[in-house]
Each structure stands twice: as C-alpha cells, then as structure tokens.
C-alpha positions in Angstrom: -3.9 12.6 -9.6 -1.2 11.7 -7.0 0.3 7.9 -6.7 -1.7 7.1 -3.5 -4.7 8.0 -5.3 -3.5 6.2 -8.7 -2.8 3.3 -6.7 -6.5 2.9 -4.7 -8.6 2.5 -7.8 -6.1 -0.1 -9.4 -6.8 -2.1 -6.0 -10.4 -1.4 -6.3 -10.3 -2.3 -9.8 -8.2 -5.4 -8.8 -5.6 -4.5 -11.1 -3.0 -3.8 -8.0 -2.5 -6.7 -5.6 -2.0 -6.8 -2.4 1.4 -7.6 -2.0 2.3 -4.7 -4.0 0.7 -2.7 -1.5 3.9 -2.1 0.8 5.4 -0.7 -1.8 2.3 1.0 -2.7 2.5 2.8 1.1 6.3 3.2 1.0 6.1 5.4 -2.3 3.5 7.0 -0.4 5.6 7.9 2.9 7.7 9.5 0.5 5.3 11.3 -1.1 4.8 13.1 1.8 1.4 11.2 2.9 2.1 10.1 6.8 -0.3 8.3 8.5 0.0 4.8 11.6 -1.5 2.8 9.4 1.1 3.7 6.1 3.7 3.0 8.3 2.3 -0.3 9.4 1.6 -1.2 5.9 5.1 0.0 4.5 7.0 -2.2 7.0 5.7 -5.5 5.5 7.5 -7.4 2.6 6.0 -8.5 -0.5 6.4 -12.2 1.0 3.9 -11.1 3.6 1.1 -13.1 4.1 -1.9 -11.2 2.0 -4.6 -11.4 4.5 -2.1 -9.6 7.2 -1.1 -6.8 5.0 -5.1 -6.5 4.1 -5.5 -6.4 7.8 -3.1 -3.2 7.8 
C-alpha cells in the first residue's frame, strides 16, 4: 500500500488530522501523485484553518 493510500484510511479512521493533511499531499506530490487539488492542499500550512484545508 502506497502513503497516499496509508494516509486516507487513518483520516477515515480519524487517526490523521487534518492539519497533517498538507503534509499528507506534499509527501504525495513527491510520490509522484499530481493532481489541482494536491497542490492546493499541499500549499497550506499546518496553522491553516481546518475547515479550509477540508475545503481543499
């Protein structure tokens, strides 16, 4: 199972929180996943507000 992958079912399982997700979407750039919405999501910091990077 890839990181991305990894990653989704700890947020379903509410074990990752959501401002870990940038990071979460930056490890996945790098990965080799690309997508607007990745991007998006990988340029907000961990101090973001959580319902805007949910929104991403």
């Amino acid at each position: 199972m890839d990181r991305l992958q990894d990653s989704a079912w700890q947020y379903v399982a509410k074990v990752l929180h959501a401002e870990d997700l940038p990071m979460v979407a930056a490890h996945a750039l790098v990965d080799g996943h690309d997508s607007p919405a990745l991007r998006e999501l990988a340029g907000h910091s961990r101090r973001s507000d959580t319902a805007e990077v949910r929104e991403s």
